[in-house]
C-alpha positions in Angstrom: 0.0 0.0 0.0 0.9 3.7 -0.5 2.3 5.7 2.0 -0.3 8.5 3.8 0.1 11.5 2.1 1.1 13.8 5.2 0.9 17.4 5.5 0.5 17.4 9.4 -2.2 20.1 11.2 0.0 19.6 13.9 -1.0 19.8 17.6 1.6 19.5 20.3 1.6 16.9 23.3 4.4 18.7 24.7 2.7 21.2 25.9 0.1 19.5 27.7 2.9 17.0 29.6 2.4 17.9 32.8 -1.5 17.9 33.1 -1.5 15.0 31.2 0.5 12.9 33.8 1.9 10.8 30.8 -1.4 9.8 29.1 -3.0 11.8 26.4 -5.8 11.4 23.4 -5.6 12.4 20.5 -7.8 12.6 16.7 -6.2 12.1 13.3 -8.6 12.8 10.2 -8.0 11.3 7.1 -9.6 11.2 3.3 -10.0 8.7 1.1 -12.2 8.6 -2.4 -13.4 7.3 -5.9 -13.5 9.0 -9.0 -14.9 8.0 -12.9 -11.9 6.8 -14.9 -12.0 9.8 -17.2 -10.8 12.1 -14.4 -6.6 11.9 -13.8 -6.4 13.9 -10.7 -9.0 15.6 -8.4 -7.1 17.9 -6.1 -8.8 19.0 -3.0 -7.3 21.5 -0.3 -8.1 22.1 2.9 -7.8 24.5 5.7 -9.4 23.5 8.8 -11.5 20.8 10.7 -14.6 21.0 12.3 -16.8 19.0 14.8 -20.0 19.9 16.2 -22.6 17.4 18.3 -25.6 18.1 16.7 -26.0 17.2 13.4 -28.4 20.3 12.4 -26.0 22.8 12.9 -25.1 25.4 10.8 -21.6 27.2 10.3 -22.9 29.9 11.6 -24.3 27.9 14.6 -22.8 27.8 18.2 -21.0 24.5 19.0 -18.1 24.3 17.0 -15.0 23.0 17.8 -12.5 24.3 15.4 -8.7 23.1 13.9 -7.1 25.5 11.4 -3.4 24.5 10.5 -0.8 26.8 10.0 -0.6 25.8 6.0 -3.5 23.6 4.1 -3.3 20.4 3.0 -3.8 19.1 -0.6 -5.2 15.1 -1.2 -5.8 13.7 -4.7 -8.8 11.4 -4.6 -7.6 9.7 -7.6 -4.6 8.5 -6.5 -5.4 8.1 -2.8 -8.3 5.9 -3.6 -9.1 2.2 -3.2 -7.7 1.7 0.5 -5.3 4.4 0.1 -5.5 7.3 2.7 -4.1 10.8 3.0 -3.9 13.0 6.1 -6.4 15.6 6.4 -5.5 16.1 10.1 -3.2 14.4 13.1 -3.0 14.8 16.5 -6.0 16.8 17.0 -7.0 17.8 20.9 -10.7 17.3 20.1 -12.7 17.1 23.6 -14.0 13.6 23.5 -17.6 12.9 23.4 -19.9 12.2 20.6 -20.1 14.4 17.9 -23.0 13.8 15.2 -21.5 16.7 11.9 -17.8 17.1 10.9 -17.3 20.3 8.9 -13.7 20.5 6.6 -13.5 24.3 5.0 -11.9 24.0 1.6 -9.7 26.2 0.0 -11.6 27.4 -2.6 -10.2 27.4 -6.6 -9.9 31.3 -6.6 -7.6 31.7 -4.0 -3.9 31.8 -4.0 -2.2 28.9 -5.5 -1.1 26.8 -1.8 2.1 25.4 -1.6 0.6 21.8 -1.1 -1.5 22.4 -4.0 1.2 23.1 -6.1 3.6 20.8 -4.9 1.0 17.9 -6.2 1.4 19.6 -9.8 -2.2 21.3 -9.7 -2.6 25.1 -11.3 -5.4 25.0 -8.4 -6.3 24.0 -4.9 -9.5 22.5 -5.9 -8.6 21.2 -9.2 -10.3 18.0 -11.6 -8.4 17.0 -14.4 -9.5 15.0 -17.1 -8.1 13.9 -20.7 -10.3 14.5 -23.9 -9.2 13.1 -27.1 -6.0 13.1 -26.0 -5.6 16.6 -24.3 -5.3 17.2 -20.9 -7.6 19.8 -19.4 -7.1 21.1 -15.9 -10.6 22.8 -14.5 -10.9 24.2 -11.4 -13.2 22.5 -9.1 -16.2 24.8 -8.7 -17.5 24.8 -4.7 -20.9 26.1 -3.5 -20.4 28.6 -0.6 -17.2 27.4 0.1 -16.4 29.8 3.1 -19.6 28.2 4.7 -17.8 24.6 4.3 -18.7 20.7 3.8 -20.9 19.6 6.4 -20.6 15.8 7.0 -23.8 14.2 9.3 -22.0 11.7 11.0 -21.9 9.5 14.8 -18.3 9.7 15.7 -16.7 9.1 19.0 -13.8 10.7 20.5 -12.8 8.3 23.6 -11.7 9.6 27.0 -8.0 8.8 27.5 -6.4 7.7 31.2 -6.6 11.2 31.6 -10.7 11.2 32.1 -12.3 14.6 32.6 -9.3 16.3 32.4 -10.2 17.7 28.8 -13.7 18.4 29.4 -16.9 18.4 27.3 -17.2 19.5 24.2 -17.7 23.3 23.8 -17.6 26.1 20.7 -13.7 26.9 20.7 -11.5 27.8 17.6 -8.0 25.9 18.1 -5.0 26.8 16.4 -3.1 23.8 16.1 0.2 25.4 17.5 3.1 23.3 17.7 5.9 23.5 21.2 9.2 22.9 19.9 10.5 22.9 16.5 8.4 20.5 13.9 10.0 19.3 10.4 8.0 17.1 7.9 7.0 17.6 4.3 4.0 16.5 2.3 3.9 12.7 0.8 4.5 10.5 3.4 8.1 11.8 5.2 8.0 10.9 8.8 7.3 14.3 10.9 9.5 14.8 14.2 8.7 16.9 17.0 11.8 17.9 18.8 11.3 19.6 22.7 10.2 18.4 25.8 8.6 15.3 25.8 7.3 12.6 28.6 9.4 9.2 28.1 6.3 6.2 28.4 3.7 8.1 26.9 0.1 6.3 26.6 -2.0 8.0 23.8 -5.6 6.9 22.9 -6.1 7.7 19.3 -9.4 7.8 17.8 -8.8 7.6 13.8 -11.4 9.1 11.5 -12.1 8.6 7.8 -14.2 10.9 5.1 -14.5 9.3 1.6 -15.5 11.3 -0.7 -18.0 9.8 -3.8 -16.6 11.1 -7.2 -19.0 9.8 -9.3 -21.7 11.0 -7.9 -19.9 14.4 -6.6 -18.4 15.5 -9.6 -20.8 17.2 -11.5 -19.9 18.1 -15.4 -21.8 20.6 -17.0 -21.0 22.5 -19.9 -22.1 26.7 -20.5 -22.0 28.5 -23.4 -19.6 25.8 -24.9 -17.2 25.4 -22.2 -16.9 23.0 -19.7 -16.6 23.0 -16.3 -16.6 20.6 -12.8 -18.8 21.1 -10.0 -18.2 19.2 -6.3 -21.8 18.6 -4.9 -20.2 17.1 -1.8 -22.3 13.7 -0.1 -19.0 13.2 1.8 -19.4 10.3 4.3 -17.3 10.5 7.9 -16.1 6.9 9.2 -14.7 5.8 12.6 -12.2 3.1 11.3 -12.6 1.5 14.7 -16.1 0.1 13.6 -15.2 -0.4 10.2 -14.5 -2.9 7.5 -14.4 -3.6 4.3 -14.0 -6.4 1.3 -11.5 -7.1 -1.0 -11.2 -9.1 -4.1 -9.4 -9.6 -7.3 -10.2 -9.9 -10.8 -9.1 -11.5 -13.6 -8.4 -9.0 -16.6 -6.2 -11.2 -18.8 -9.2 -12.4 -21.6 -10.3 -8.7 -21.6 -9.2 -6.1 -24.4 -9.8 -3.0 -24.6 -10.0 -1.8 -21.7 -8.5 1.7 -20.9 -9.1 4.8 -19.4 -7.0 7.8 -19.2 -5.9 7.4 -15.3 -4.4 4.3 -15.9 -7.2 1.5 -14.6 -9.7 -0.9 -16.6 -12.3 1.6 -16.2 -14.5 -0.6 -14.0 -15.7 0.0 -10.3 -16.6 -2.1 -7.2 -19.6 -0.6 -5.4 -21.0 -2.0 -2.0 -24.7 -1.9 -1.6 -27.9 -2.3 0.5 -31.8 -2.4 0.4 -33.3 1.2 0.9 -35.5 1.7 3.9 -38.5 1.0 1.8 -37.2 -2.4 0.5 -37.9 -1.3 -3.4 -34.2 -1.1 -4.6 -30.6 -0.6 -3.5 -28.3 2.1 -2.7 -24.6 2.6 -2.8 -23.0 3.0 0.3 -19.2 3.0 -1.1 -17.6 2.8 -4.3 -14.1 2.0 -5.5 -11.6 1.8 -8.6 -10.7 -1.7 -10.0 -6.7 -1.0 -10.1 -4.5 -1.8 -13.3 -3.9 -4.9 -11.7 -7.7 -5.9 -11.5 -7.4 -6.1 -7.7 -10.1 -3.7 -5.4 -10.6 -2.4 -1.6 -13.6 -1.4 -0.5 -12.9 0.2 3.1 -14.0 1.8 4.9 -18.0 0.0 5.2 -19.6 -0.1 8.4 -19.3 -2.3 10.7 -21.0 -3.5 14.0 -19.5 -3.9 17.3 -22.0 -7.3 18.1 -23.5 -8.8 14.6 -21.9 -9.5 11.3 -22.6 -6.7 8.7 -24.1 -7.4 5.1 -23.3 -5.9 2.0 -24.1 -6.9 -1.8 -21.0 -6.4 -4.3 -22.0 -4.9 -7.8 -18.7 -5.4 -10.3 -19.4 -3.6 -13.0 -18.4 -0.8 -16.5 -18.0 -0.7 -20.1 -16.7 -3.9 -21.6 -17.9 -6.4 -19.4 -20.4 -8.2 -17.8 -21.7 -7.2 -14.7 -21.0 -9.2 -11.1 -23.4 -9.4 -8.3 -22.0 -11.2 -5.2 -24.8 -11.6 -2.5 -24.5 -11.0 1.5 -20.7 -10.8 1.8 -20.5 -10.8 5.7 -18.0 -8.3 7.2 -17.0 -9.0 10.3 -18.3 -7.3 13.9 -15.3 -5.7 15.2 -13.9 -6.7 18.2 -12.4 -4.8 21.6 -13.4 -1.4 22.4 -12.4 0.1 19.0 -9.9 2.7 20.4 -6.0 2.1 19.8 -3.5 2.9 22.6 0.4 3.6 22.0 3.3 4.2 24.0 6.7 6.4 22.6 9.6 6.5 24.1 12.2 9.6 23.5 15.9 9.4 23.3 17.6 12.9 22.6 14.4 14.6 23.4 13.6 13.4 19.5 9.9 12.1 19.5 8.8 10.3 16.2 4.9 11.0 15.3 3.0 7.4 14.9 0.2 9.3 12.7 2.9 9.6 10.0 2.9 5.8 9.3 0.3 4.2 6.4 -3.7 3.9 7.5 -3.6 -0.5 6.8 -7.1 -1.2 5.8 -8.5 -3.7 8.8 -11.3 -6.2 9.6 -11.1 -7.5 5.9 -13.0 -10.0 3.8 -12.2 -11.4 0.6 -14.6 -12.7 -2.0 -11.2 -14.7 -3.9 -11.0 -14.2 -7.6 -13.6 -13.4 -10.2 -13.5 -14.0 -13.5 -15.4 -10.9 -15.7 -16.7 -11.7 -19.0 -16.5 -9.5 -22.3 -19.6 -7.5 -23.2 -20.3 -5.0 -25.5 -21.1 -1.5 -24.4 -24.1 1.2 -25.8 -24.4 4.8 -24.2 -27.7 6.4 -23.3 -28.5 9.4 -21.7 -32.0 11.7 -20.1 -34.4 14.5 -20.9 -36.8 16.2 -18.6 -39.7 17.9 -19.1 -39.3 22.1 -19.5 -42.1 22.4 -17.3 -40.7 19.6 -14.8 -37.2 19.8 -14.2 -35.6 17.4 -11.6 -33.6 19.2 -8.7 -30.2 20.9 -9.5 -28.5 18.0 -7.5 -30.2 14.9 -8.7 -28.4 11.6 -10.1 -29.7 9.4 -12.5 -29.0 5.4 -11.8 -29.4 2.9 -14.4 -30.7 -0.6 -12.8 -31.1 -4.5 -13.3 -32.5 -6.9 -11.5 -31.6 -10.5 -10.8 -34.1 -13.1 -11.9 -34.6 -14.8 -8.6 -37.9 -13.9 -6.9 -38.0 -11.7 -4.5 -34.9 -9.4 -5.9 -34.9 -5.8 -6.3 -33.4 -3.7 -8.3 -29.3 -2.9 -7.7 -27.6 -0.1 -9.2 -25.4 -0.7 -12.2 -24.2 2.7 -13.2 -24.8 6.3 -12.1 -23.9 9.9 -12.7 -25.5 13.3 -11.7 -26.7 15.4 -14.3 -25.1 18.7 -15.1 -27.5 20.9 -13.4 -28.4 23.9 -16.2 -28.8 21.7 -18.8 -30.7 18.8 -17.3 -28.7 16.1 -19.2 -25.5 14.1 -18.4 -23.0 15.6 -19.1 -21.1 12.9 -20.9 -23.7 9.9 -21.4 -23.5 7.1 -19.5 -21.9 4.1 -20.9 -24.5 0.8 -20.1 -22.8 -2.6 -20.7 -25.3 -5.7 -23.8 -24.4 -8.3 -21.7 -26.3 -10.8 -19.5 -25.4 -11.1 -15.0 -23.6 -13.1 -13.4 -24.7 -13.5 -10.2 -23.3 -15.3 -7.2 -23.4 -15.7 -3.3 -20.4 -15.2 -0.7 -19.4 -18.3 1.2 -16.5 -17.5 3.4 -13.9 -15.3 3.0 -11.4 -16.2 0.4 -13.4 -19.2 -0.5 -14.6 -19.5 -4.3 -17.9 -18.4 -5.5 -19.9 -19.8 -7.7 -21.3 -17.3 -10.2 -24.4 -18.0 -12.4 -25.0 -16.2 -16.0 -28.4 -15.1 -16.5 -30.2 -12.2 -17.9 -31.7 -9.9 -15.7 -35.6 -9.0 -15.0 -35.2 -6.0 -17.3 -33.6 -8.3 -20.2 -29.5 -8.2 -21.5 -28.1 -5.0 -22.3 -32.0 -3.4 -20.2 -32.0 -1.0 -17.3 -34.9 0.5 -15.2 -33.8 4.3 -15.4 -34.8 6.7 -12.2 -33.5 9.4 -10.6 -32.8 10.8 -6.9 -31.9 13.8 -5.0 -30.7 15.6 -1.6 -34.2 16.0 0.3 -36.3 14.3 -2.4 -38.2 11.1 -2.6 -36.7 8.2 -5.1 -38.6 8.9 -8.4 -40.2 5.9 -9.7 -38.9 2.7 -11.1 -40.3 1.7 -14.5 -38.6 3.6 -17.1 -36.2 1.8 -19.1 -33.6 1.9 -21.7 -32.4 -1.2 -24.0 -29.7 -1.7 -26.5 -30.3 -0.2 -30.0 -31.2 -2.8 -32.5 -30.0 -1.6 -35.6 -26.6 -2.4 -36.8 -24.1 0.1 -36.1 -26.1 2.5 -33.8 -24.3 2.1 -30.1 -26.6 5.2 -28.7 -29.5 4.7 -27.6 -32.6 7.4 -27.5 -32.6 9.8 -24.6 -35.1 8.4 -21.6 -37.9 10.8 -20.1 -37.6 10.9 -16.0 -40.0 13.0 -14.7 -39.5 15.4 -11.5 -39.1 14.4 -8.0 -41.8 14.7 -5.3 -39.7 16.2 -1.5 -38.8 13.0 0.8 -41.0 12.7 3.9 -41.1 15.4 6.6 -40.2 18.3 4.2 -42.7 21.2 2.9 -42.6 23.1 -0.1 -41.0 26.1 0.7 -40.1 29.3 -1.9 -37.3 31.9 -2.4 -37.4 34.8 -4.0 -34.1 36.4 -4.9 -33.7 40.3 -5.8 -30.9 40.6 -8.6 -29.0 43.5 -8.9 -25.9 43.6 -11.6 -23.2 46.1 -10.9 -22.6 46.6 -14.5 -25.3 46.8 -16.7 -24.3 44.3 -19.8 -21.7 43.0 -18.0 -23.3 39.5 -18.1 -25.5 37.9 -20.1 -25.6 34.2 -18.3 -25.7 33.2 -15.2 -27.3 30.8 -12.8 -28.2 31.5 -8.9 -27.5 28.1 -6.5 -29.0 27.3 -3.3 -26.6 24.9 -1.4 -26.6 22.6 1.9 -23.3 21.8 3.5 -21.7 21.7 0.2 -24.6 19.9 -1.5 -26.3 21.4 -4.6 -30.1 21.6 -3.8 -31.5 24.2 -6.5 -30.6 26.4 -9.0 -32.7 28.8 -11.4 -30.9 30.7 -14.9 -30.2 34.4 -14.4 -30.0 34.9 -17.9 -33.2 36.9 -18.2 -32.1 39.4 -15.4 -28.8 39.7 -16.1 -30.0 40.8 -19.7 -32.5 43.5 -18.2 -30.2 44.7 -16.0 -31.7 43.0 -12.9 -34.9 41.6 -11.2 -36.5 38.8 -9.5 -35.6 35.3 -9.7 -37.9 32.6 -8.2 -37.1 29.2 -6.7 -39.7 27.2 -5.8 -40.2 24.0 -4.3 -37.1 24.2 -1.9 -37.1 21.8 0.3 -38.1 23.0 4.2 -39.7 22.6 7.9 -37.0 20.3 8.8 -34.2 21.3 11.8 -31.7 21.3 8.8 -33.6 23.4 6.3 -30.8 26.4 6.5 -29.2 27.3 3.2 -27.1 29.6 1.3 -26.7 31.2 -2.1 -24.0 31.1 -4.7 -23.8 32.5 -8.3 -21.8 31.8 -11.6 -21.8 34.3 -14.6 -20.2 35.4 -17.5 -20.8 36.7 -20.9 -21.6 34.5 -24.2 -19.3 36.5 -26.1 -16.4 34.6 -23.7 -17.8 32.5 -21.7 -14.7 31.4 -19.9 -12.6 34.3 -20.2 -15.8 36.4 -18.6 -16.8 34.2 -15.7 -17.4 35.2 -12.4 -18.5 33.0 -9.0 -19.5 35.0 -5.7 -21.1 33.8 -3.0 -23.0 35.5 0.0 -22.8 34.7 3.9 -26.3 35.2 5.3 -28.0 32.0 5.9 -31.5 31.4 3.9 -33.5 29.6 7.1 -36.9 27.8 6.0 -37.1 26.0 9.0 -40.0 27.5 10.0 -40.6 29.7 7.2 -42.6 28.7 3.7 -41.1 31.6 2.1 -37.6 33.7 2.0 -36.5 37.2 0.2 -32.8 38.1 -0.3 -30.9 40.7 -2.1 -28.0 39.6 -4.2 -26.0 41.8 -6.0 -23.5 40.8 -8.6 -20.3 42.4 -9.2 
């Protein structure tokens, strides 16, 4: 495995020696992800770590408890992907208790090129990168409201060390992760020293935290005025890896041709899944990249602490038949989940432990599979203009086995680009049949079966979701073209989505004001949660006249977490590029209570 990526938001122990008594606790955040195969790099920076017990809060909200390091860190969720880690954070003095939201503030694309950023080769700190017929483009990676952060609902634990009460409760505090003593490391993976002061024997509890970040369902294409661009729509998840687990597996890629894709891998992606609440389909909890090798890590997955956990495995992308391995049992974990190290010093020199690798744990492998050639067809959406699905939604392409009693898994997904209300890039959708078999023991051989599914070789069921919004409705499908030499299929109607249960319709009306009239000519207004695109309405029309009203209606709101806040991109069709501008605004749009909301936006 890959070293951690380290750039350290260093906190000392040193400095708390003496009411420490020789015991101590400490935090260490790290990041892991999955992107599509066409991206090369996805460069995210960030500048501080938050935690908060309730998971309703705001960022404007009391409760915070707040890290900011002295310089940001950079990760690339390409290449630290598939049981591969980076540091986000180490050694952080977080108060232990429970704490249901985790908050990371990026450093947004505009800013000042940072020094980790660079030194990963990006031209900025939020950066996706992706290779179209044979050039290399390097797009910054747009963020909603990026002062306002990524807001993670989460249940994570920070333990109570030897030392007991002696750091207190949780409380709103801001941090600065100040280090006593002289500190040396450098990003990639270079062991970090502290030298100073330090207590020889010293027990530290360590409470080690994971986010994995979803590419393909984060990374939002879209295309304005005939230029591209890449949005992050952030459904980051946080994991305690002391109550996680994962699966691992290998495939066998030697009777396949053809497949390539421009980071290097086959192109094709393990995904663990599980029945949604109402039993009608499944859901992707975690995705990850089959490596060049064919081998795959799914970690971190949820675990419990009494009961084996299940998950389905869906092997699947262009070129192949899909794989469906059925309740794959990862392991409960065992002890009390919380590891505890001793250091010793000689010289006064103290080595940091969170420098060393993140080893994926609590394991199990479904052996090696076999994939079959398939051929491959691409097939994208189209909505109604007088029914639009939400800004955020996804589209997911499913089959079902033949068994009864089976619902439907997800094959293949993407989120559509948000102002034109298509995929960006159309989804490739494999002809062939399923095979379909059921986990035994770890490491033991499976059996797979070939079959068509329910919806027929080369068929999917085609319905969308969204932040806030009920499933749409299963039914729709798409099928392989029949006539020779057509490998695109026609675009598939979706309706709009109806709000999930426990939200109200709720409006906003938006007062536009452009600085300088003709300026702009596009533009779209974006209504964001914790990073996550919820709703967005064209400016065009404003812009043109030189400002007005601009309506968004059926917002989501009347729940605890029904607090939003507004972006805007715009730009001129005579250079679209060249003329593009992105602002946000601090106040907060709150509809928990409220149906309706007003707010003045003026663009610059």
């Amino acid at each position: 495995m890959a070293p951690r990526r380290t750039a350290l938001l260093a906190a000392s122990l040193a400095a708390l020696g003496g009411v420490l008594g020789g015991c101590s606790s400490r935090t260490n955040v790290a990041a892991t992800g999955d992107s599509p195969a066409l991206y090369t790099h996805v460069y995210l920076t960030a500048q501080a770590v938050w935690f908060n017990g309730s998971a309703s809060a705001g960022p404007d909200d009391p409760g915070w408890v707040k890290f900011t390091p002295s310089t940001p860190v950079t990760v690339d969720l390409v290449a630290d992907s598939g049981g591969s880690f980076a540091n986000l954070a180490t050694d952080l003095k977080v108060p232990p208790g429970s704490y249901s939201q985790l908050r990371l503030i990026p450093v947004d694309a505009s800013a000042p090129l940072t020094a980790s950023a660079q030194t990963l080769g990006a031209l900025y700190n939020m950066e996706a990168d992706f290779v179209d017929s044979g050039v290399t483009h390097q797009l910054p990676l747009e963020l909603l409201n990026p002062d306002k952060g990524l807001g993670i609902q989460t249940s994570l634990t920070v333990p109570f060390g030897s030392i007991g009460a002696a750091f207190g409760a949780a409380s709103s505090q801001t941090t600065p992760l100040a280090t006593t003593g002289t500190t040396t490391g450098t990003t990639l993976g270079t062991t970090s020293t502290t030298t100073g002061t330090t207590a020889t024997g010293t027990q530290t509890t360590t409470a080690e935290f994971a986010l994995t970040f979803d590419g393909v369902r984060d990374l939002t294409a879209f295309s304005y005025g005939g230029a591209s661009g890449v949005m992050l729509s952030s459904h980051v998840s946080a994991y305690d890896l002391a109550r996680s687990g994962g699966i691992q597996g290998q495939l066998t890629l030697t009777n396949l041709t053809g497949l390539t894709s421009a980071n290097g891998t086959p192109g094709l992606q393990a995904c663990a899944e599980v029945p949604s609440a109402d039993g009608t389909r499944h859901f992707v909890v975690a995705r990850a990249p089959v490596a060049s090798d064919g081998s795959f890590t799914l970690y971190p997955l949820a675990a419990s602490s009494s009961n084996n956990t299940s998950y389905d495995l869906v092997i699947h992308g262009p070129g192949i038949v899909t794989i469906i391995i059925k309740n794959i049992l990862v392991p409960a974990t065992t002890g009390s989940g919380v590891s505890t190290t001793g250091t010793s010093t000689t010289g006064g020199t103290t080595t940091n432990p969170d420098t060393s690798p993140i080893t994926p744990a609590n394991l199990v492998s479904v052996g090696t599979l076999v994939p079959r050639a398939a051929g491959t067809y691409t097939a994208n959406v189209a909505t109604a203009a007088a029914a639009p699905l939400p800004a955020g939604a996804e589209v997911d392409f499913y089959q079902t086995l033949p068994s009864a009693g089976e619902v439907p898994y997800v094959i293949e997904a993407a989120p559509i680009d948000p102002f034109n209300q298509v995929l960006a890039n159309a989804q490739p959708l494999s002809t062939g049949t399923v095979d379909s078999g059921t986990y035994v023991s770890s490491g033991a051989t499976i059996t797979v079966v070939s079959a068509a599914p329910a919806e027929g070789a080369g068929s999917y069921q085609v319905a969308a979701s969204a932040p806030l919004h009920a499933d749409g409705p299963l039914g729709t499908t798409v099928a392989a073209p029949t006539t020779a030499g057509v490998t695109t299929a026609a675009p598939v109607q979706l309706a709009t989505l109806a709000l999930a249960a426990g939200n109200s319709s709720a409006s906003v009306a938006a007062s536009v004001q452009a600085s300088s009239a003709g300026k702009y000519d596009h533009g779209e207004l974006m209504l964001s949660r914790n990073g996550q695109l919820v709703a967005s309405a064209p400016l065009d029309a404003v812009l043109v006249a030189g400002g007005g009203t601009v309506q968004l209606a059926g917002v989501p709101g009347g729940t605890a977490g029904s607090v939003y806040y507004v972006s805007v991109r715009a730009w001129n069709s005579s250079d679209p590029s060249g003329t593009l501008t992105r602002q946000w605004y601090p106040d907060a749009v709150d509809l928990r209570s409220a149906t309706s909301a007003n707010l003045q936006v003026s663009i610059n």
